[in-house]
DRENDRENNU-352342 format. One record per residue (C-alpha): residue in three letters; z, x, y; residue number from 1. Coordinates in pm, 1 decimal, decimal comma, padded with zeros to 6 digits. Example, Ala and Ser with C-alpha at 12.3 -4.5 7.8 and 13.67 -1.06 7.14 Angstrom:
+-------+----------+----------+----------+------+
| kolnu |       up |     east |    north | keti |
+-------+----------+----------+----------+------+
|   ALA |  00780,0 |  01230,0 | -00450,0 |    1 |
|   SER |  00714,0 |  01367,0 | -00106,0 |    2 |
+-------+----------+----------+----------+------+
***
This chain:
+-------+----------+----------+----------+------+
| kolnu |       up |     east |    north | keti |
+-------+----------+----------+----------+------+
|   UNK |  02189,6 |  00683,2 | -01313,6 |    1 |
|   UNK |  02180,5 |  00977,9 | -01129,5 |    2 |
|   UNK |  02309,0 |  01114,2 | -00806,7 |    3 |
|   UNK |  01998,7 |  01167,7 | -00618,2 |    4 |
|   UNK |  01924,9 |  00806,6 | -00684,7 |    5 |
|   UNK |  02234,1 |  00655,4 | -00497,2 |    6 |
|   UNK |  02213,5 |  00924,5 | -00212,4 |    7 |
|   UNK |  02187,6 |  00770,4 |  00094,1 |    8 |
|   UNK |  02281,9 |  00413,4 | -00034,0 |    9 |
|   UNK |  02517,3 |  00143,3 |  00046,9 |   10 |
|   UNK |  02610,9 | -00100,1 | -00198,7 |   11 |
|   UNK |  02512,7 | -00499,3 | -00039,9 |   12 |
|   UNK |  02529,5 | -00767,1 | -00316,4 |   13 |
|   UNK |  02251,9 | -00753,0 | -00545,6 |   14 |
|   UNK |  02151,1 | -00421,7 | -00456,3 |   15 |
|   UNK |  02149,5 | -00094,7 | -00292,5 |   16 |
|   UNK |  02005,6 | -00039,8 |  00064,6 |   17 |
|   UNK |  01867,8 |  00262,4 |  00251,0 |   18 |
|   UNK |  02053,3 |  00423,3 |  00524,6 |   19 |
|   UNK |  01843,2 |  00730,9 |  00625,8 |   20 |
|   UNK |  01516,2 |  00586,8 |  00735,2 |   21 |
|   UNK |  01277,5 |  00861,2 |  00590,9 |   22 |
|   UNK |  00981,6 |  01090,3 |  00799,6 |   23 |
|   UNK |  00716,2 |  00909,0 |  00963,7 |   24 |
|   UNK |  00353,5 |  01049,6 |  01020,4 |   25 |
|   UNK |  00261,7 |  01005,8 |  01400,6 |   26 |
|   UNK | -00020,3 |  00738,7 |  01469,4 |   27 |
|   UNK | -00251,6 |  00985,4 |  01569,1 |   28 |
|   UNK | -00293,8 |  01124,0 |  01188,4 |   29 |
|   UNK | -00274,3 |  00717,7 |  01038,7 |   30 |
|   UNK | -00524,4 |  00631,4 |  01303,6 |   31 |
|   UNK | -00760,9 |  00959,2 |  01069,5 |   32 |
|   UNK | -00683,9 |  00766,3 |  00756,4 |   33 |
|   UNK | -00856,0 |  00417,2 |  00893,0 |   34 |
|   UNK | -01160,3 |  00555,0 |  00976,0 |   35 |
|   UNK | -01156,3 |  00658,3 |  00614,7 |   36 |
|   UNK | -01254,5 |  00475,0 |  00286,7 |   37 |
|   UNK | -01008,9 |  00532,2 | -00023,9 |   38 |
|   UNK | -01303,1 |  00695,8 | -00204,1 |   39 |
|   UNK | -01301,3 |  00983,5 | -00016,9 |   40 |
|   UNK | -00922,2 |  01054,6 |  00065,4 |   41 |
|   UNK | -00896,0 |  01006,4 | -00395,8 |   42 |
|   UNK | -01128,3 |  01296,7 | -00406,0 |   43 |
|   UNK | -00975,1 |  01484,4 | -00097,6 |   44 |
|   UNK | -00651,5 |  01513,9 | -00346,7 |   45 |
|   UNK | -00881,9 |  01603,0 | -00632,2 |   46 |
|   UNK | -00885,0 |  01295,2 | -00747,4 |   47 |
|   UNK | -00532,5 |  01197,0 | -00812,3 |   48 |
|   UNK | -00320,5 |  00952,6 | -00624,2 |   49 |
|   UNK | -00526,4 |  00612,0 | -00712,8 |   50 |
|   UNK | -00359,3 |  00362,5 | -00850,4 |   51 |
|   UNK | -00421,9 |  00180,5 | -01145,3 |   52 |
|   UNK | -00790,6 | -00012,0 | -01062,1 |   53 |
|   UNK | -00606,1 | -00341,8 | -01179,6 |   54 |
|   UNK | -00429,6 | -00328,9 | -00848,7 |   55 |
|   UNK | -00688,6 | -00549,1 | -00673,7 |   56 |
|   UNK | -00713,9 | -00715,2 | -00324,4 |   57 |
|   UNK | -00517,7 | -01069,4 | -00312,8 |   58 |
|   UNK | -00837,1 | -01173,2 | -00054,9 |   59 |
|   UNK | -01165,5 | -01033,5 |  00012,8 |   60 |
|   UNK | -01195,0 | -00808,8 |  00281,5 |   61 |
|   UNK | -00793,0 | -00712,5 |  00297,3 |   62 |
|   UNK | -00719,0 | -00351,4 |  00391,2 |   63 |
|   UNK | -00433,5 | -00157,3 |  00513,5 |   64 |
|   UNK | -00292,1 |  00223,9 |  00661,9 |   65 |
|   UNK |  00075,6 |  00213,9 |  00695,5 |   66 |
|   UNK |  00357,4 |  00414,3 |  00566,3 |   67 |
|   UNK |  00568,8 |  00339,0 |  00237,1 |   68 |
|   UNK |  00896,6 |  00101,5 |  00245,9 |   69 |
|   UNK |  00953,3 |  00125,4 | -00125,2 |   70 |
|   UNK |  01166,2 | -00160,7 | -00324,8 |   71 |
|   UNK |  01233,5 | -00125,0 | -00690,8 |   72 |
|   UNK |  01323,7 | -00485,5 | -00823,6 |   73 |
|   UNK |  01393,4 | -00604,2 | -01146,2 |   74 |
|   UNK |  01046,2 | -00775,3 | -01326,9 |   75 |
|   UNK |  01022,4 | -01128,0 | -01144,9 |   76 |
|   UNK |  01248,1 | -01098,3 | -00883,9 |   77 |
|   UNK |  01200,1 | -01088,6 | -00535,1 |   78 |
|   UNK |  01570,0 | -01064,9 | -00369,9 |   79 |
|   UNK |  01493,8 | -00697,7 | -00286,7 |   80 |
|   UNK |  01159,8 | -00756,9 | -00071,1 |   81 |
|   UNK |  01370,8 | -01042,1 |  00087,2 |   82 |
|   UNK |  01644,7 | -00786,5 |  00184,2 |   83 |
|   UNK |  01375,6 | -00533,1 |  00256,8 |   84 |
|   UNK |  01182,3 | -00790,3 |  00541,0 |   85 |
|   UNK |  01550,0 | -00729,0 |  00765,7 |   86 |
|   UNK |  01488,6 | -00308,2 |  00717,5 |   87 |
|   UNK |  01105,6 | -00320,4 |  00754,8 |   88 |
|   UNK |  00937,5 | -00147,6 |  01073,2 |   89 |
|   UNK |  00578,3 | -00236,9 |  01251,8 |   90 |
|   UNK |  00354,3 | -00056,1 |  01086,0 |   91 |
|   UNK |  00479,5 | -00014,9 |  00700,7 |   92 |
|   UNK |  00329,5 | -00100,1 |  00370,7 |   93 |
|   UNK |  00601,7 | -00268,6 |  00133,2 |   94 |
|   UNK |  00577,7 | -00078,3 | -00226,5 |   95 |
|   UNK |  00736,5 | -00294,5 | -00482,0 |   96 |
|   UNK |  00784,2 | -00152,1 | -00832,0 |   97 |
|   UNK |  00806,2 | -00475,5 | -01009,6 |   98 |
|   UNK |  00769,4 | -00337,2 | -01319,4 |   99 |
|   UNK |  00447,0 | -00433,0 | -01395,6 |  100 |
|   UNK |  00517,9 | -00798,4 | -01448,1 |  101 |
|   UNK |  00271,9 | -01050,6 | -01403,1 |  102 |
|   UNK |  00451,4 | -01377,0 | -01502,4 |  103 |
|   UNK |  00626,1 | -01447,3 | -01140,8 |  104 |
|   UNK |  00496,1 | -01421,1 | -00815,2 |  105 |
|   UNK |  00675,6 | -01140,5 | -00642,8 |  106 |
|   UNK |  00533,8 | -01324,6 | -00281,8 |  107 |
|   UNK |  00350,2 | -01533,9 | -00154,9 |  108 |
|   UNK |  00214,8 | -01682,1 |  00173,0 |  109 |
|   UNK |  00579,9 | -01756,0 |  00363,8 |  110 |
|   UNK |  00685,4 | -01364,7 |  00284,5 |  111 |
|   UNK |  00361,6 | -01306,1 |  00426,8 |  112 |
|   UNK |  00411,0 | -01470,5 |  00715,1 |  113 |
|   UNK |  00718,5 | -01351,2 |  00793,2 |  114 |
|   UNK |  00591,6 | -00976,1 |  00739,7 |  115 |
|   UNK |  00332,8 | -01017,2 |  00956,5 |  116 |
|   UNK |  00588,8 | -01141,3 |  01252,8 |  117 |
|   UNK |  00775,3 | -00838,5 |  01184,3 |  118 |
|   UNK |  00421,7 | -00605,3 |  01225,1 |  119 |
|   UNK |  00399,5 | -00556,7 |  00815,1 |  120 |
|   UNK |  00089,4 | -00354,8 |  00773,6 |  121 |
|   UNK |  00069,5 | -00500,7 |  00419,2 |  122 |
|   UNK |  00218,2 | -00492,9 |  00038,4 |  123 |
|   UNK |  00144,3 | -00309,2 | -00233,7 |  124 |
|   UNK |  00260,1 | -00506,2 | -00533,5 |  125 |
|   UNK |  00295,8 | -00377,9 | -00919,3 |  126 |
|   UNK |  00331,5 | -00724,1 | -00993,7 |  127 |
|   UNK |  00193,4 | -01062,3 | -00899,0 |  128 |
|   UNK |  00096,5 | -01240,4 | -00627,4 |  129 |
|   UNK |  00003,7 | -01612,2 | -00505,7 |  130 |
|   UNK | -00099,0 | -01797,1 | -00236,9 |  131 |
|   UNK | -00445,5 | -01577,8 | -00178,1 |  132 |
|   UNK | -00537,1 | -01861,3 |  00080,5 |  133 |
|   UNK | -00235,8 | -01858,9 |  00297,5 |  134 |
|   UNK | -00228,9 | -01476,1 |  00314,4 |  135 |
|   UNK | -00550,4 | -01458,4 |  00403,8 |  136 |
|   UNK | -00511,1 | -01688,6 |  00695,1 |  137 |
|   UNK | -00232,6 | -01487,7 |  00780,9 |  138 |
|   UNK | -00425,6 | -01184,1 |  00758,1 |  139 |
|   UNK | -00144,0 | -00998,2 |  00532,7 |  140 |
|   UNK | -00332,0 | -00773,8 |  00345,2 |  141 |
|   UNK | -00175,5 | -00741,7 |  00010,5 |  142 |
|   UNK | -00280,5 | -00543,5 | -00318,9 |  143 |
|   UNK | -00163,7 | -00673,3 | -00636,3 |  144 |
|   UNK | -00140,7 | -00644,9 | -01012,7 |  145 |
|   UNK | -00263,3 | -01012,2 | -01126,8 |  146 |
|   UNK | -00197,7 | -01347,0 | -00933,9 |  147 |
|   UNK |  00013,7 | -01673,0 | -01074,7 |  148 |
|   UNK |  00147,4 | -01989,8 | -00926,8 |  149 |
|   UNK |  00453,9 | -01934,8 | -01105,9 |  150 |
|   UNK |  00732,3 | -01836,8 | -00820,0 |  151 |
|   UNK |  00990,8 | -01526,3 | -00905,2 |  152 |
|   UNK |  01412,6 | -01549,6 | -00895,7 |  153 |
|   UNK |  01618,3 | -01397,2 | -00676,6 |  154 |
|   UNK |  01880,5 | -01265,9 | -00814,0 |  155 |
|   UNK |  01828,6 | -00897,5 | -00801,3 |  156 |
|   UNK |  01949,2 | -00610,7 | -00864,4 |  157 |
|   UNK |  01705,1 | -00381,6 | -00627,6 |  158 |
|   UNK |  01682,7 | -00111,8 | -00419,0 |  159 |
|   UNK |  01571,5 |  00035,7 | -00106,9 |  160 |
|   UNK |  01395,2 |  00323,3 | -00003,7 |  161 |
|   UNK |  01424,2 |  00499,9 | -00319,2 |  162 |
|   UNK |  01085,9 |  00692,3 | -00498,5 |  163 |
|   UNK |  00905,5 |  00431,7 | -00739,7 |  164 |
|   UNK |  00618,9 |  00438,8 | -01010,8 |  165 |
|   UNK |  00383,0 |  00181,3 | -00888,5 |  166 |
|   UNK |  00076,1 |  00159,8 | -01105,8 |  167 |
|   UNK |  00058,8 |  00502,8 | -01240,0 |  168 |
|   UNK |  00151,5 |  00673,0 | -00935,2 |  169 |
|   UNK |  00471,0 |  00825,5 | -00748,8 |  170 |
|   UNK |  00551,2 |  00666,6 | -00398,4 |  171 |
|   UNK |  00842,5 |  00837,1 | -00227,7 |  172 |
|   UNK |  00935,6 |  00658,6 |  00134,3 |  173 |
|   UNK |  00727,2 |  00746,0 |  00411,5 |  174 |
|   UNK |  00407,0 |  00849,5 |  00182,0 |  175 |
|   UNK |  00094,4 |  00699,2 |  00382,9 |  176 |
|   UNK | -00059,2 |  00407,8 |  00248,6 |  177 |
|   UNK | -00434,4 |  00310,7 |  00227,0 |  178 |
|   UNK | -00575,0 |  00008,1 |  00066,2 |  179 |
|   UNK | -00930,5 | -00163,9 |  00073,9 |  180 |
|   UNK | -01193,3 | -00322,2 | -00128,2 |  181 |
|   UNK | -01208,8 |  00001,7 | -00399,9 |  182 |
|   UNK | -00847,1 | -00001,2 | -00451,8 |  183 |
|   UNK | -00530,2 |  00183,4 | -00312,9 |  184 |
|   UNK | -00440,0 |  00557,6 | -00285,3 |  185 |
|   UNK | -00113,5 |  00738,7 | -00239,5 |  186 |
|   UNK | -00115,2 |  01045,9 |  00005,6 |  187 |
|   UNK |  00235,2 |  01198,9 | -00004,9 |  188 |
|   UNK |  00363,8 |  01253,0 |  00367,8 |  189 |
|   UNK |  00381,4 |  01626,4 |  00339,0 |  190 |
|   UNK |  00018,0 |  01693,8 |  00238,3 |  191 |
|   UNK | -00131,8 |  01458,1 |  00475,1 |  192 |
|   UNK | -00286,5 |  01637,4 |  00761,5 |  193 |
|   UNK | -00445,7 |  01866,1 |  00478,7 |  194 |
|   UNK | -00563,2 |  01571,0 |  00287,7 |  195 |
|   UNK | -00723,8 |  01427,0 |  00619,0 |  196 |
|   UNK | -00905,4 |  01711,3 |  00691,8 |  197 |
|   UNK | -01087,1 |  01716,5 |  00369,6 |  198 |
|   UNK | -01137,8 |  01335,3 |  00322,5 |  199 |
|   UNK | -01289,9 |  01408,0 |  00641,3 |  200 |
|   UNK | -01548,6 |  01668,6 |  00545,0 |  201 |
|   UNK | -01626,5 |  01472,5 |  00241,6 |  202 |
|   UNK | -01716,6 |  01133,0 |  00474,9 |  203 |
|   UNK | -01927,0 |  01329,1 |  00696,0 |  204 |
|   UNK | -02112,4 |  01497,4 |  00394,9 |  205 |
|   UNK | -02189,5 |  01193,1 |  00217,1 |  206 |
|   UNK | -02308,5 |  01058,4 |  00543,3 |  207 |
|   UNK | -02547,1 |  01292,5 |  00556,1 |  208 |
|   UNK | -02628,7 |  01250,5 |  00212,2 |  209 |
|   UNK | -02698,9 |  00858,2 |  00285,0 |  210 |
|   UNK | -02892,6 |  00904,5 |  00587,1 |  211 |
|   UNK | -03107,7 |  01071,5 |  00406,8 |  212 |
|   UNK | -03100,0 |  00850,8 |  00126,8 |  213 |
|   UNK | -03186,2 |  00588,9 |  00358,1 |  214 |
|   UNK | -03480,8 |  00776,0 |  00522,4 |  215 |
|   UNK | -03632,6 |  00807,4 |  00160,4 |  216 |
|   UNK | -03627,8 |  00474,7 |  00133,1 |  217 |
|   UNK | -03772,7 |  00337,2 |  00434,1 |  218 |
|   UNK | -03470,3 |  00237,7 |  00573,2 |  219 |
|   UNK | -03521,2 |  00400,3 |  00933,4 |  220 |
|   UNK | -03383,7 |  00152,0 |  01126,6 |  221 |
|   UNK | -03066,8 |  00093,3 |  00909,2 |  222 |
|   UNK | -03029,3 |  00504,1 |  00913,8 |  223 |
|   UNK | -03047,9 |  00501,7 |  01272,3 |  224 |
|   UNK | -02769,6 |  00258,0 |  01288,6 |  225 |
|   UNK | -02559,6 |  00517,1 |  01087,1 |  226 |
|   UNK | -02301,0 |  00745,7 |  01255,7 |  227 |
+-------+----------+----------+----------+------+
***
């Protein structure tokens, strides 16, 4: 294990915990990233940063913009994400790296509610998931590898705030976030305004592009309707 890994950690039982809280994006540029679909901000980074497509929606019509409180837990186990609900801030996305696992549940509809009474903007999960219904009613969005009933231990180890693979892709604390009914992309903090601009400029075009798509088809009325 190296030294970068541990800087900035304590030791708590079970696992290690964050003590620099990392760079946040103001809500100005997150409130850019809602008005855009994941499509477009995947090919403003040339197409990298997507996650693996089996990282689906828990619910229909989930979505989420937030910023990136990573966990890395041990396959199954969900003491970290516990530990990380007492460190969480309004307006973060919880990253688990569970390693992939899909035989436990790393939450489920109580996490859920508790993250959304601490203003969780949702969870990305490379692991499992359960109770779809409860979270929904909740409205916790959450993106996941595969759903079970079967419920996870908690016995750790973890850690906090550290960079993790999730799904194919790197997610370093404070990295923004956005999930909806495509998938979920990954736009590291320090490219961000860059990225926005040309997600932008690729919206707009393909606006155009379906307007006129639209006009083609006789669909006046629904092209009208279009920004």
């Amino acid at each position: 294990m190296t030294d970068s890994i541990l800087a900035d950690q304590q030791f708590n039982p079970g696992g290690r915990v964050a003590t620099v809280r990392p760079q946040r994006p103001d809500d100005a540029l997150l409130d850019r990233f809602r008005r855009l679909p994941t499509a477009n901000i995947g090919d403003a980074m040339d197409r990298l940063g997507s996650v693996d497509s089996v990282i689906t929606p828990a619910w229909p019509g989930a979505g989420m913009v937030g910023t990136a409180f990573t966990v890395w837990t041990r396959p199954g186990d969900n003491l970290g994400i516990h530990e990380a609900l007492t460190q969480v801030e309004p307006g973060e996305v919880i990253v688990v790296s569970g390693g992939a696992d899909e035989s436990r549940a790393l939450i489920g509809e109580l996490i859920g509610g508790k993250a959304k009474a601490r203003g969780v903007a949702g969870f990305l999960l490379d692991g499992a998931v359960r109770d779809a219904e409860g979270l929904a009613e909740y409205d916790m969005p959450v993106f996941a590898r595969s759903r079970t009933p079967a419920g996870p231990y908690k016995d750790g180890p973890y850690a906090l705030s550290v960079d993790v693979a999730v799904a194919g892709v790197v997610v370093r604390p404070g990295d923004i976030i956005v999930g909806d009914a495509d998938g979920v992309v990954v736009v590291p903090l320090e490219s961000a305004a860059v990225i926005a601009d040309r997600a932008e400029a690729k919206h707009a075009a393909e606006e155009a592009t379906r307007r006129d798509i639209d006009v083609s088809l006789g669909l006046t009325e629904a092209a009208g309707q279009r920004p």
